[in-house]
Backbone of each chain as ProteinMPNN parsed JSONL, in Angstrom:
{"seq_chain_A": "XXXXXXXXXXXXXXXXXXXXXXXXXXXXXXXXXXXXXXXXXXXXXXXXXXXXXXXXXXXXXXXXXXXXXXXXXXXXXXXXXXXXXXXXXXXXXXXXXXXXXXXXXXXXXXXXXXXXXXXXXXXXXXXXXXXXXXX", "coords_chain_A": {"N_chain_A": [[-25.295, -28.103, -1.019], [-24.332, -31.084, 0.874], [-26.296, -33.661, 1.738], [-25.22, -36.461, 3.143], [-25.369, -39.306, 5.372], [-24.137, -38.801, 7.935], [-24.115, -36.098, 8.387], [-27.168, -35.719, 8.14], [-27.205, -36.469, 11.34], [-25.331, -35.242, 12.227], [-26.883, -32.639, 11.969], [-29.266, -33.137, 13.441], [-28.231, -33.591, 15.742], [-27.16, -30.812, 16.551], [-29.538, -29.713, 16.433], [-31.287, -30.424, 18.796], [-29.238, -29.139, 20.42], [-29.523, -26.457, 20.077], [-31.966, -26.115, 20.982], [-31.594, -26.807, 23.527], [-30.156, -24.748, 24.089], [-31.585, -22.44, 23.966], [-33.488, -23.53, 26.388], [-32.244, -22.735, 28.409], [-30.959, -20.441, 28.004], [-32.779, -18.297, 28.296], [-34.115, -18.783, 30.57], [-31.86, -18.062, 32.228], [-31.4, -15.182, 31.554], [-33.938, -14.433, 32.731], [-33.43, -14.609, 34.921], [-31.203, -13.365, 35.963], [-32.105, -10.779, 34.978], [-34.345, -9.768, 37.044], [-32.708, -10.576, 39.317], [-33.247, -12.562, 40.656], [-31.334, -14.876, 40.839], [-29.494, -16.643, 42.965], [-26.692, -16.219, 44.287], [-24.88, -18.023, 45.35], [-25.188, -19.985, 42.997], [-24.735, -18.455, 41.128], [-22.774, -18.564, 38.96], [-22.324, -20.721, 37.406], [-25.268, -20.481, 36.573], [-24.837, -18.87, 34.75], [-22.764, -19.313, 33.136], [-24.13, -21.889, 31.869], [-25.667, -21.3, 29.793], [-23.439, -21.382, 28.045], [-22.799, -23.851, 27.442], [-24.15, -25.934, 25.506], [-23.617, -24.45, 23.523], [-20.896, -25.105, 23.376], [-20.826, -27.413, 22.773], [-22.426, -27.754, 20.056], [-19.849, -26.804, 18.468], [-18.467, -29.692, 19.628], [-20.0, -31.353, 18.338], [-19.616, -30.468, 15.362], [-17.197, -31.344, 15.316], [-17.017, -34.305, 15.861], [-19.363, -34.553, 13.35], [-16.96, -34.636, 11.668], [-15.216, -36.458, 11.838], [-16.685, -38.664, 11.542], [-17.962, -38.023, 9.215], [-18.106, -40.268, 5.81], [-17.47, -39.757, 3.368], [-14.956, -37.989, 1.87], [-14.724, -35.838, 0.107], [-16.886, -33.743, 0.585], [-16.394, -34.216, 3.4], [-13.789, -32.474, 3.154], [-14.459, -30.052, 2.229], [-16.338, -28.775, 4.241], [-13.826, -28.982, 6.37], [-12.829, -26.858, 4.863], [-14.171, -24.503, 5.391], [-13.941, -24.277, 7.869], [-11.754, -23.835, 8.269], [-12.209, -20.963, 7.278], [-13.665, -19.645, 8.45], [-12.686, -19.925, 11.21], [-9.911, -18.653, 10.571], [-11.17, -16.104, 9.682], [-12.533, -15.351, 12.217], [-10.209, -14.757, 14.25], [-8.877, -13.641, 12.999], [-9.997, -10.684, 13.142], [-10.73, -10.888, 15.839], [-8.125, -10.505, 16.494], [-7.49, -7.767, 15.449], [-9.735, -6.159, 16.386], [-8.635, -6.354, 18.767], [-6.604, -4.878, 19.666], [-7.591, -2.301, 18.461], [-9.187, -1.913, 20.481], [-7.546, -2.087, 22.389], [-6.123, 0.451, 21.911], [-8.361, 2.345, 22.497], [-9.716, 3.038, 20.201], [-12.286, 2.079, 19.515], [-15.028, 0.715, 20.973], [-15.43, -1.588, 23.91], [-16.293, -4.709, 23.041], [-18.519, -7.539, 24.05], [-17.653, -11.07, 24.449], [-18.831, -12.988, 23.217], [-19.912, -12.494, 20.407], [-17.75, -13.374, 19.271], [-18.056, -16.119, 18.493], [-20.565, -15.703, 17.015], [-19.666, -14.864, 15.174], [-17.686, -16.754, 13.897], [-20.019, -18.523, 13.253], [-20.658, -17.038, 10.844], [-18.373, -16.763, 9.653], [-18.891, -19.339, 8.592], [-20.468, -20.011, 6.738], [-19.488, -17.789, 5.101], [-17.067, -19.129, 4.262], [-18.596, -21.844, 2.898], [-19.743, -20.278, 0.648], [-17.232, -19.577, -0.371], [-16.222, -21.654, -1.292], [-18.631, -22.431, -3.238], [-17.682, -20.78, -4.732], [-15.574, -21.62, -6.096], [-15.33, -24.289, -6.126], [-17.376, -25.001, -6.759], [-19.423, -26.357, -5.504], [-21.212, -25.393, -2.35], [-21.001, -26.695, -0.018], [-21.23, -27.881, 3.619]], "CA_chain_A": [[-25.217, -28.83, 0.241], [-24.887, -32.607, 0.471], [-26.592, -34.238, 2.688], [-24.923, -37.17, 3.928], [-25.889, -39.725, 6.989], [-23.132, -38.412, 8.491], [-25.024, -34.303, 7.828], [-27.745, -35.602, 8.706], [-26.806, -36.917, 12.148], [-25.321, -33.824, 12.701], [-28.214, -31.601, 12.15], [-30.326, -33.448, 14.687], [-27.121, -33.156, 17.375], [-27.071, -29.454, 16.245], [-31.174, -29.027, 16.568], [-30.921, -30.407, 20.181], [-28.353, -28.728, 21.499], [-29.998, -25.251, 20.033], [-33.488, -26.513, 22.083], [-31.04, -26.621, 24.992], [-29.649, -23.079, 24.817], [-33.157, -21.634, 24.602], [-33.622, -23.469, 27.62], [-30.402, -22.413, 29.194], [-30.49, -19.105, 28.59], [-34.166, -17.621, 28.368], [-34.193, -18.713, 32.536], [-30.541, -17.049, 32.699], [-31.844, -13.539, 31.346], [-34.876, -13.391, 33.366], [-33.385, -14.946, 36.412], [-30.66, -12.169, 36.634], [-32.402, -9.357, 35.036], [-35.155, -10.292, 38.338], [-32.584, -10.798, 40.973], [-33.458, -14.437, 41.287], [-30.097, -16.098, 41.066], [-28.798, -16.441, 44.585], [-24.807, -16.228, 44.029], [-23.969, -19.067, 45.554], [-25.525, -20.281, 41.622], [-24.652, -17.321, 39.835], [-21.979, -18.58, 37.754], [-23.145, -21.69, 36.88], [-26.436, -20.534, 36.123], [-24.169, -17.952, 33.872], [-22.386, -20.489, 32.282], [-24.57, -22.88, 31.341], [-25.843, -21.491, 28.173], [-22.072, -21.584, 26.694], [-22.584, -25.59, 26.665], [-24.434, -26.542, 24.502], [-22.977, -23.95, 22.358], [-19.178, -25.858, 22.95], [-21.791, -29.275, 22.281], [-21.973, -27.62, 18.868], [-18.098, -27.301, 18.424], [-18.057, -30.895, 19.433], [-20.822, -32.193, 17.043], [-19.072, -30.306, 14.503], [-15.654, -31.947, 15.688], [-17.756, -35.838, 15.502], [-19.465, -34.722, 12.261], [-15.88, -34.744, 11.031], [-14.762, -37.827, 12.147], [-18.243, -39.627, 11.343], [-18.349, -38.284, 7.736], [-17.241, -40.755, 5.014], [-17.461, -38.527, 2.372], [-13.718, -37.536, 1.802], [-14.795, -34.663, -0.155], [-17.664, -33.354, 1.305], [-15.524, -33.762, 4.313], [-12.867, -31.175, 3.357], [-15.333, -28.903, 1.71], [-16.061, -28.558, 5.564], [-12.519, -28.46, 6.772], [-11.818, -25.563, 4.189], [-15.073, -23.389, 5.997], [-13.899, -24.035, 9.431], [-10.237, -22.68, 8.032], [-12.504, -19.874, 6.718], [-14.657, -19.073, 9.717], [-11.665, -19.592, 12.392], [-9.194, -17.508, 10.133], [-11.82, -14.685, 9.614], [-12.452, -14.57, 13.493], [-9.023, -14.888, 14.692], [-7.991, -11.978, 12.135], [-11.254, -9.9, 13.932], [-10.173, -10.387, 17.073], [-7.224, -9.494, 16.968], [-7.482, -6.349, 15.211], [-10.561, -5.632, 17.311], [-8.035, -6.483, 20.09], [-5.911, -3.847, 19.13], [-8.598, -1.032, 18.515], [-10.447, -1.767, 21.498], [-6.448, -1.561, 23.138], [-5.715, 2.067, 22.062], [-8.872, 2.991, 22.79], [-10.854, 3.78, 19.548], [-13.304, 1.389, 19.786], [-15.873, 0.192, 22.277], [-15.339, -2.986, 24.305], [-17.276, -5.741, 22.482], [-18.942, -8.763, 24.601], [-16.567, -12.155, 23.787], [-19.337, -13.93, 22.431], [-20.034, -12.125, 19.493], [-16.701, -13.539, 18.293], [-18.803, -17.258, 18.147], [-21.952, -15.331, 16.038], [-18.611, -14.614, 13.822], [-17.618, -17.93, 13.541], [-20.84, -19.218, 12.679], [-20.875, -16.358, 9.957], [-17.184, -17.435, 8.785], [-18.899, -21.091, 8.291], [-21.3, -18.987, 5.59], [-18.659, -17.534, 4.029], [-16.566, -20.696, 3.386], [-19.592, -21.949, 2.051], [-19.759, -19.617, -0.815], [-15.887, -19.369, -1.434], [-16.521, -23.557, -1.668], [-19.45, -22.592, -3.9], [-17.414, -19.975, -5.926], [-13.937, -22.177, -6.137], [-15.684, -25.665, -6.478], [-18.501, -25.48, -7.395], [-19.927, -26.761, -4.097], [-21.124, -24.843, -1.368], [-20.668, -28.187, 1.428], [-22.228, -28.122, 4.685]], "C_chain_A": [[-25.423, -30.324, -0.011], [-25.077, -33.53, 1.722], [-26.564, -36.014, 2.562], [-25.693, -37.755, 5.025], [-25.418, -39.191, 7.955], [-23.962, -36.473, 9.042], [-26.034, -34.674, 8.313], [-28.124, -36.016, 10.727], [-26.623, -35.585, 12.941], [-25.906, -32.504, 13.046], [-28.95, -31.879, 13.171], [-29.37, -33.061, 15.787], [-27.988, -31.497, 17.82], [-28.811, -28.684, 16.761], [-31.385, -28.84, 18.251], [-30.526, -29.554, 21.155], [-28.841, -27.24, 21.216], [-31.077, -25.002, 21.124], [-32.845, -25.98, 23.216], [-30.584, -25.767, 25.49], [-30.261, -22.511, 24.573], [-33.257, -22.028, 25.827], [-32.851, -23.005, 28.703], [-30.502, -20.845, 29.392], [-31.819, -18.004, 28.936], [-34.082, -17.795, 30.271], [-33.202, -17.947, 32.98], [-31.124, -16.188, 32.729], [-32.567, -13.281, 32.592], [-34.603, -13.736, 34.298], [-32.32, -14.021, 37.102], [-31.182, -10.98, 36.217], [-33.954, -8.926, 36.426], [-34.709, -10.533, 39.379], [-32.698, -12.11, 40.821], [-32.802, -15.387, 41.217], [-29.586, -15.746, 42.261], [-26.797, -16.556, 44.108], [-23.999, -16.825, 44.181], [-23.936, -20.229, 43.848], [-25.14, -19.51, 40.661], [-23.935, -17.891, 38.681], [-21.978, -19.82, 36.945], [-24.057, -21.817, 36.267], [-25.474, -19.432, 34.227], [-23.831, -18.608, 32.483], [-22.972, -21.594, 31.256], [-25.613, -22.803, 29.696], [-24.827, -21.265, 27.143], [-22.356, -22.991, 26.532], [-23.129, -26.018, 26.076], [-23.963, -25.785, 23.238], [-21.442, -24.34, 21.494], [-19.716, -27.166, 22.437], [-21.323, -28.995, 20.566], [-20.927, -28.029, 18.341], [-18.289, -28.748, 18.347], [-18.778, -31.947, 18.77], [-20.4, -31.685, 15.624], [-17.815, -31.119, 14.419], [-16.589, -33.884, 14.862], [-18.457, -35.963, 14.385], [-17.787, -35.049, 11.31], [-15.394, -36.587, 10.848], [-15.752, -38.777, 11.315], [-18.391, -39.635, 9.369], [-17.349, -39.462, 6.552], [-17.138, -40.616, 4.018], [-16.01, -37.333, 1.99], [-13.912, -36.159, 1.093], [-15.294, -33.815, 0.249], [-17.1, -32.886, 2.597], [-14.411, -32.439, 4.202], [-13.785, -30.236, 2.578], [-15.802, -28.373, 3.499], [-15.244, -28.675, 6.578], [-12.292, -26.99, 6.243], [-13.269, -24.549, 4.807], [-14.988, -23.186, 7.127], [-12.761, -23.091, 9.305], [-11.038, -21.346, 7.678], [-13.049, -19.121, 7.978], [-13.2, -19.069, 11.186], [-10.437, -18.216, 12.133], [-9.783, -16.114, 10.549], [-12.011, -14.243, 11.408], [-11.281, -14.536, 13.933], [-8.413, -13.247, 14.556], [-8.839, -10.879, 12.878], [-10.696, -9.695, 14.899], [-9.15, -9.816, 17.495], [-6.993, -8.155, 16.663], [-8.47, -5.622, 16.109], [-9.716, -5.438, 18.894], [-7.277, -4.911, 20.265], [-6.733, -2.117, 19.219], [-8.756, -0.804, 19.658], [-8.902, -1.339, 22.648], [-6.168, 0.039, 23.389], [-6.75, 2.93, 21.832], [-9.587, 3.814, 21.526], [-12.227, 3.199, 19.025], [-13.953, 1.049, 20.877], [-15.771, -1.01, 22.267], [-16.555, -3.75, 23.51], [-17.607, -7.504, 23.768], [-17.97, -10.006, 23.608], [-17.629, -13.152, 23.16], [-19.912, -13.795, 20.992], [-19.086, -12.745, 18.765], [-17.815, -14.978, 17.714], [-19.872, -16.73, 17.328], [-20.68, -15.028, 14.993], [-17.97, -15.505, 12.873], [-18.294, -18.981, 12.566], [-21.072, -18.821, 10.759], [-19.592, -16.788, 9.026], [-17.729, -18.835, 8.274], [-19.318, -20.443, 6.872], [-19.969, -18.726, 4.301], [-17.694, -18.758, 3.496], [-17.076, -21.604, 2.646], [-19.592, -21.522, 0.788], [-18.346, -19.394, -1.113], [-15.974, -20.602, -1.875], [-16.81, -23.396, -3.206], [-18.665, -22.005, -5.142], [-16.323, -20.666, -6.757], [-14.382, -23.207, -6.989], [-16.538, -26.039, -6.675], [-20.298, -25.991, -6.248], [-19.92, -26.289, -3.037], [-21.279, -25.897, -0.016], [-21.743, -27.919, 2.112], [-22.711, -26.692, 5.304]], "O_chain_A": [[-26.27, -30.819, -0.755], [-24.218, -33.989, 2.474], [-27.458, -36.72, 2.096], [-26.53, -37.089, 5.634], [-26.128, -39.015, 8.945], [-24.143, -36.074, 10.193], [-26.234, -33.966, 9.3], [-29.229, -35.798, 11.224], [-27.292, -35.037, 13.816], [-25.653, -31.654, 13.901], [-29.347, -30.955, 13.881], [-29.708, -32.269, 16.667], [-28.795, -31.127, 18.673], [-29.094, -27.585, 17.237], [-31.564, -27.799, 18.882], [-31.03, -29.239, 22.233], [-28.591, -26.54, 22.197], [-31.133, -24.059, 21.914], [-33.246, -24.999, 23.843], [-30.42, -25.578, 26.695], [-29.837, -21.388, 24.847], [-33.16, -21.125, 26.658], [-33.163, -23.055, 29.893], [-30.27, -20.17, 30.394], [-31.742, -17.069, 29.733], [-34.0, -16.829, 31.028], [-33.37, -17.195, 33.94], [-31.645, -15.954, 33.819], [-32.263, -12.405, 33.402], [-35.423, -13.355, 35.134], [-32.304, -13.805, 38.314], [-30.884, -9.997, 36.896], [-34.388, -7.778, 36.526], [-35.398, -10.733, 40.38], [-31.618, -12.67, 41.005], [-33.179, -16.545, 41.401], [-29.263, -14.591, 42.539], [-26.163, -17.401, 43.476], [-22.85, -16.77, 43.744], [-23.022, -21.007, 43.573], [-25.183, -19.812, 39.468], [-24.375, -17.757, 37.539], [-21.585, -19.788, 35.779], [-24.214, -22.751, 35.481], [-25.703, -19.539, 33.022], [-24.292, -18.534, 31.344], [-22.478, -22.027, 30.214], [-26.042, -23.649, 28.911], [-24.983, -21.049, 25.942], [-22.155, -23.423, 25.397], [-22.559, -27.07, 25.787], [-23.905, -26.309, 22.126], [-20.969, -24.214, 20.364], [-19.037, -27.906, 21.726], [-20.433, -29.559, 19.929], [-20.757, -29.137, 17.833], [-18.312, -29.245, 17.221], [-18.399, -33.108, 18.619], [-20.766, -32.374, 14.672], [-17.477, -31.538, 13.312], [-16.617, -34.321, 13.711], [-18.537, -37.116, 13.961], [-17.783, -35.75, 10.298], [-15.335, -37.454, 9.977], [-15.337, -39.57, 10.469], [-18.692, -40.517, 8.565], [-16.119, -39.444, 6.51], [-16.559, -41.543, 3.451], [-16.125, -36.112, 1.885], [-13.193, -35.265, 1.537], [-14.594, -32.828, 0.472], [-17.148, -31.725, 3.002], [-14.284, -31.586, 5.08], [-13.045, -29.262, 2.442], [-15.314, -27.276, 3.768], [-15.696, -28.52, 7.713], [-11.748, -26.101, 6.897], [-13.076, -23.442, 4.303], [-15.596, -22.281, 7.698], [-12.631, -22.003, 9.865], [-10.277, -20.393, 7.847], [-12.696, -17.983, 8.287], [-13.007, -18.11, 11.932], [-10.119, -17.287, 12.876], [-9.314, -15.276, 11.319], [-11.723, -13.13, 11.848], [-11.431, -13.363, 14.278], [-7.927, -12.341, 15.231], [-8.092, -9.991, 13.289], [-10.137, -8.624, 15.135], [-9.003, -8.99, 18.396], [-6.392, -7.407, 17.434], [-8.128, -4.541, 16.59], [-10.016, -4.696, 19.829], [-7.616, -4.037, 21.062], [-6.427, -1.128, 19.885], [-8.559, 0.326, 20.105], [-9.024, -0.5, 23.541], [-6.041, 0.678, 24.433], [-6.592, 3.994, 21.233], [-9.979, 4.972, 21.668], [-13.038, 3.764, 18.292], [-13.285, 1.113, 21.909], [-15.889, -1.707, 21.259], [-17.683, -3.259, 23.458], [-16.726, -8.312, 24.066], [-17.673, -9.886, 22.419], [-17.182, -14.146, 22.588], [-20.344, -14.786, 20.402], [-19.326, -12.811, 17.56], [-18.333, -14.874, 16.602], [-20.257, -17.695, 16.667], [-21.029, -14.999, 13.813], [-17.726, -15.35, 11.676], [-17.864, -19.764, 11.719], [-21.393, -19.552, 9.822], [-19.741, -17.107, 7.847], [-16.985, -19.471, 7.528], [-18.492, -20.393, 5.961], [-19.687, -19.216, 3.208], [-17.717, -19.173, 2.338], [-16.408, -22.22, 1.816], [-19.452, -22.303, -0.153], [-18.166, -18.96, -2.252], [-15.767, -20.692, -3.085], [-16.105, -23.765, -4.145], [-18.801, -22.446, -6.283], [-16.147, -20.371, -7.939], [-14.104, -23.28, -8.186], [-16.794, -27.235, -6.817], [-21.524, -25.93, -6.334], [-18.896, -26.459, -2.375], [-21.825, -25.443, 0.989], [-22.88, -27.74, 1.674], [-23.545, -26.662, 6.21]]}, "seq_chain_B": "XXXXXXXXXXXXXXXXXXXXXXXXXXXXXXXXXXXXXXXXXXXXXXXXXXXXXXXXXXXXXXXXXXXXXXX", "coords_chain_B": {"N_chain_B": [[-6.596, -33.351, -10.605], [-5.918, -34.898, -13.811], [-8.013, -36.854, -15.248], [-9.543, -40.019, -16.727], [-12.183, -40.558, -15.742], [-14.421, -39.47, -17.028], [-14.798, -40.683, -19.412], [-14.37, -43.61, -18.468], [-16.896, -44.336, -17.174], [-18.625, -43.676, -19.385], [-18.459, -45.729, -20.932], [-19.345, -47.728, -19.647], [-22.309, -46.5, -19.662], [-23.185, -44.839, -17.073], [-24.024, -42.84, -14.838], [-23.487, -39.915, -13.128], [-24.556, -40.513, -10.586], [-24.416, -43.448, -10.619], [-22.231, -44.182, -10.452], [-21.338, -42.87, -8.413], [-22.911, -44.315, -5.853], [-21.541, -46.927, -6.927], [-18.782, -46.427, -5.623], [-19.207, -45.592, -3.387], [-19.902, -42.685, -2.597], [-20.618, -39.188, -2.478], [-22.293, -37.941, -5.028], [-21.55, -35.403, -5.601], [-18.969, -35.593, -4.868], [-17.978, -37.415, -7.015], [-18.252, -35.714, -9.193], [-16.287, -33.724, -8.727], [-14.004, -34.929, -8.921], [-13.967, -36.139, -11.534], [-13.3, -33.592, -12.648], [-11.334, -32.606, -12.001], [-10.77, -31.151, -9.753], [-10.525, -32.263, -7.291], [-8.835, -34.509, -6.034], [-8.352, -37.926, -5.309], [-7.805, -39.573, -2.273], [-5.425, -41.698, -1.927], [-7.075, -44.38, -0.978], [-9.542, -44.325, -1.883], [-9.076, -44.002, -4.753], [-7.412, -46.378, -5.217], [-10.112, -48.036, -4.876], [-11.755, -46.816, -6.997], [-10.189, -47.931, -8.433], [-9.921, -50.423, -8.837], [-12.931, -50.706, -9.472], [-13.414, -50.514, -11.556], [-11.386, -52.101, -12.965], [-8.696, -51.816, -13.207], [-5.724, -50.744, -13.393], [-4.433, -47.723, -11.127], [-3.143, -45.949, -12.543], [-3.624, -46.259, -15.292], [-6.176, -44.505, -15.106], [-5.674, -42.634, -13.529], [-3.713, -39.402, -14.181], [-0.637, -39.673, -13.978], [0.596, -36.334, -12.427], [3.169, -35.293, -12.76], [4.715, -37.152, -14.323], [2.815, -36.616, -16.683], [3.964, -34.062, -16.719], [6.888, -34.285, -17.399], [6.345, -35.02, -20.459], [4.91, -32.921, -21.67], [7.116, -31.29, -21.443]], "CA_chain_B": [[-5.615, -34.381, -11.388], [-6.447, -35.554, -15.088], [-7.949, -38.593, -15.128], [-10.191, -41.045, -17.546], [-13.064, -41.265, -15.491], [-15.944, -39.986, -17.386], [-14.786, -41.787, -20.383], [-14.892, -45.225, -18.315], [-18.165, -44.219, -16.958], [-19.582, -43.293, -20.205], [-18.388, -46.378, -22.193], [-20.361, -48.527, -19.012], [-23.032, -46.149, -19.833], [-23.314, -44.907, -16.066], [-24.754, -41.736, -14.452], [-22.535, -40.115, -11.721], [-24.959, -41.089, -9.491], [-24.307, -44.526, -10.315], [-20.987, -43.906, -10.176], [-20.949, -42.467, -6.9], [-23.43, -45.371, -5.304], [-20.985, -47.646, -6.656], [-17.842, -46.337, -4.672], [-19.578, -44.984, -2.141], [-19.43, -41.176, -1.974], [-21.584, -38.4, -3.368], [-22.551, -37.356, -6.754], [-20.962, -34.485, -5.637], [-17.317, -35.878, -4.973], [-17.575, -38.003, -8.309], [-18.422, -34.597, -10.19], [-15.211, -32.946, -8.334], [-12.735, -35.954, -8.948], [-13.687, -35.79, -12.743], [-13.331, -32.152, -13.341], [-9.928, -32.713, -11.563], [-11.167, -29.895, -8.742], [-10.419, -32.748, -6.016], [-7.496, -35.564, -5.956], [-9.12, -38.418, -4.294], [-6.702, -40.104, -1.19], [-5.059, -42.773, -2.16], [-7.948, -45.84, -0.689], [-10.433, -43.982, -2.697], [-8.292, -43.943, -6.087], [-7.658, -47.623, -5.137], [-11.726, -48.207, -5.175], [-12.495, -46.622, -8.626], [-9.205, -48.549, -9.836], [-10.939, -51.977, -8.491], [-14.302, -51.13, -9.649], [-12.918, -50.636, -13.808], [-10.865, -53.485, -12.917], [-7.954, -51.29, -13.929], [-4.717, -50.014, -12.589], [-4.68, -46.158, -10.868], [-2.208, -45.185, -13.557], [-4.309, -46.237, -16.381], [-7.372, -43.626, -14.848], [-5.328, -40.902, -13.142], [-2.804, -39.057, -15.242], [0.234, -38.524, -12.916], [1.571, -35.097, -12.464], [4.814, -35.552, -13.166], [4.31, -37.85, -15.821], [1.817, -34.828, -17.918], [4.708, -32.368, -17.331], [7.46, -34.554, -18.036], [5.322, -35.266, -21.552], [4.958, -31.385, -22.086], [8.857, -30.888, -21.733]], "C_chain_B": [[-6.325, -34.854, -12.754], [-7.162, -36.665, -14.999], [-9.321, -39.058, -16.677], [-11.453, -41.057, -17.273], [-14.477, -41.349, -15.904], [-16.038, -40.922, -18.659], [-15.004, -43.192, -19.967], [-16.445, -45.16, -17.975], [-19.228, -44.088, -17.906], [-19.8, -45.0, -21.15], [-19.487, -47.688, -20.657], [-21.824, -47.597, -18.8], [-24.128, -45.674, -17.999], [-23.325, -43.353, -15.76], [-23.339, -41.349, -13.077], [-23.034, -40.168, -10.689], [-24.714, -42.561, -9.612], [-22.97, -45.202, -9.867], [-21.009, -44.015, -8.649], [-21.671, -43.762, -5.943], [-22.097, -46.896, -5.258], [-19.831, -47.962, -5.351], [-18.505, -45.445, -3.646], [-19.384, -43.801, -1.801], [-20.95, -40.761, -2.98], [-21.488, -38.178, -4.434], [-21.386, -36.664, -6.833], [-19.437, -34.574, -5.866], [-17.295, -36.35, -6.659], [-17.663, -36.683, -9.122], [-16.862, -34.215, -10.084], [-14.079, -33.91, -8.79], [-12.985, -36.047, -10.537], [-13.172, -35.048, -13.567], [-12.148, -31.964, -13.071], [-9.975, -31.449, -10.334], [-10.908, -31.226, -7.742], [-9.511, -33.966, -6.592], [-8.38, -36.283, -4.817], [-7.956, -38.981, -3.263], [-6.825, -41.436, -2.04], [-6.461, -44.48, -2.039], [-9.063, -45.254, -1.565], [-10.58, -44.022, -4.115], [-8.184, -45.654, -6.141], [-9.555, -48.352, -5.32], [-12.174, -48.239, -6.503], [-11.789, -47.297, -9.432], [-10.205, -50.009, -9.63], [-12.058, -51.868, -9.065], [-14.126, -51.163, -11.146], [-11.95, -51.668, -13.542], [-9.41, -53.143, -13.9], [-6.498, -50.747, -13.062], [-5.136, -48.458, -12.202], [-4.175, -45.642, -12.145], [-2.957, -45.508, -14.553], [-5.617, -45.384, -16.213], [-7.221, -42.437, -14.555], [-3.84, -40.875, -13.513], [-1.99, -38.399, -13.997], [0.623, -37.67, -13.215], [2.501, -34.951, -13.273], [5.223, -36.192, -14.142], [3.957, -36.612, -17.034], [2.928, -34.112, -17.854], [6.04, -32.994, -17.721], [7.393, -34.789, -20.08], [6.094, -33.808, -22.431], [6.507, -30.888, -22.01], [9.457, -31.701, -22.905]], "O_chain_B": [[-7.49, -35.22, -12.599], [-6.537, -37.591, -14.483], [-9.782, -38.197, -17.427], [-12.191, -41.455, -18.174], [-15.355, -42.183, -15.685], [-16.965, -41.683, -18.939], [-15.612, -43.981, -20.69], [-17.193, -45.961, -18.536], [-20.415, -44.263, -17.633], [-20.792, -45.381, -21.77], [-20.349, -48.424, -21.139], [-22.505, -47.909, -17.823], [-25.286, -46.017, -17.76], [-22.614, -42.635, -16.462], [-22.607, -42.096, -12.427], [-22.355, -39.95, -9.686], [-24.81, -43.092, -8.505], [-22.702, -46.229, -9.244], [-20.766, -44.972, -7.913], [-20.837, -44.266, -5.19], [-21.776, -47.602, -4.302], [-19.758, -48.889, -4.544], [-17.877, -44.468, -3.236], [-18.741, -43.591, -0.772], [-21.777, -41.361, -3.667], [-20.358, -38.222, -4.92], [-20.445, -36.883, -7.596], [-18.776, -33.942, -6.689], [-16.649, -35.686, -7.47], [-16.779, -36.729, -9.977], [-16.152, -34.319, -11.084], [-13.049, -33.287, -9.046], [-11.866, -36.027, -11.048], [-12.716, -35.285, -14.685], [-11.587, -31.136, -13.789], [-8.905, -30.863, -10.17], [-11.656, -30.796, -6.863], [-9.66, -34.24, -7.783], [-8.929, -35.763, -3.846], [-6.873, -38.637, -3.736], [-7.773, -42.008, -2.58], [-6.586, -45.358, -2.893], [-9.609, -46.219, -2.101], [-11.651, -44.064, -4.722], [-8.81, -46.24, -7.024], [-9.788, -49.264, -6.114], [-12.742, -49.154, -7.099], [-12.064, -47.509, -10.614], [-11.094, -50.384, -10.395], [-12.519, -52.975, -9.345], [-14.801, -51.929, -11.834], [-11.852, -52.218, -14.639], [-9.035, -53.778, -14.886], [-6.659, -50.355, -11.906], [-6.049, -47.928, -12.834], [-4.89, -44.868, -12.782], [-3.056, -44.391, -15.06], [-6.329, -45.461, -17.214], [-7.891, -41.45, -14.854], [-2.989, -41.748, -13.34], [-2.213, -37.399, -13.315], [1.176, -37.692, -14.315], [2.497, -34.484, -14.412], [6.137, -35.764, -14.848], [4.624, -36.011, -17.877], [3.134, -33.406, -18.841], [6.6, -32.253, -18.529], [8.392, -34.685, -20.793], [7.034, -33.616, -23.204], [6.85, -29.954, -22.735], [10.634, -31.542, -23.228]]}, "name": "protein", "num_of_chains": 2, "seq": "XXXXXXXXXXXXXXXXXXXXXXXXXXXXXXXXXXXXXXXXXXXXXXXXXXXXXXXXXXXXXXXXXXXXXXXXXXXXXXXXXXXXXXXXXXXXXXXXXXXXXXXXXXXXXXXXXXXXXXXXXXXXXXXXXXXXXXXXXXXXXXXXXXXXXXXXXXXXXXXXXXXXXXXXXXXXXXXXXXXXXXXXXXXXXXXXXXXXXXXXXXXXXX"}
């Protein structure tokens, strides 16, 4: 891993915006598994712990831009190609299964815990290819 | 891509951290742009030629050049 100004910039975004979907969603859970969202809030209150999770996305997007580290930089291009590929290919075969019925419906946000896990693995093909497992 | 660069680095008796401080990147890139595991972009190749005070073509061994050679 090479930590960059740029990396480290990003980590603090990234720390933040985690803080913020504890706060986001810990009140979600217990405010609908309690009844205590009125409906005219419901989906808002629903919602609001995907954003800081799309924040991510877009502090990953502005780490890009921000880094000036041309290599470093595509060592984290080639893990997003790894992590978007690998879910893409998931979903749709999961799409498929879950179509003709020999699988069980899966929640859509699991695909994003897949994502994060594709970053991982691009990581270590980095590490295995080049030597360098990036960001 | 082939290139020259730990030989210039060695004969200025220079670390690839000093390397890398000079042109501005990580250790890490200067490791990868030696070993020929990364092709730097063009303004970056321009940098290391400016800092040996050297043309690109006298540091990085074109392609096409090496396999014309080998034919």
């Amino acid at each position: 891993m090479v930590r960059t100004p740029a990396w480290k910039r990003y980590n603090v975004r990234v720390i933040w915006l985690s803080l913020l979907y504890c706060a986001f969603l810990l009140p979600a859970v217990y405010g609908f598994k309690h009844q205590l969202v009125p409906h005219s809030v419901s989906y808002v209150v629903a919602v609001l712990p995907a954003l800081p999770i799309i924040g991510i996305f877009g502090a990953i997007g502005r780490y890009l831009v921000e880094e000036q580290d041309e290599y470093v930089r595509m060592l984290m291009v080639r893990q997003i190609l790894w992590a978007s590929g690998l879910t893409l290919s998931f979903a749709t075969a999961w799409g498929f299964l879950d179509n003709f019925g020999l699988v069980g419906h899966a929640d859509g946000y699991w695909l994003i815990v897949l994502w994060f896990a594709g970053l991982g693995l691009g990581g270590l093909v980095n590490k295995l290819t080049l030597g360098d497992g990036g960001c | 891509m082939e290139n020259r660069l730990r030989i210039l680095r060695a004969e200025r008796n220079w670390s690839q951290q000093d390397l890398a401080e000079r042109i501005e990147v990580s250790r890490q890139s200067v490791n990868a742009i030696e070993t020929g595991k990364y092709d730097p972009s063009l303004p970056l190749a321009f940098r290391i030629a400016e800092l040996f005070g050297a043309p690109i073509e006298d540091i990085f061994v074109s392609p096409s050049r090496r396999s014309s050679k080998a034919i």
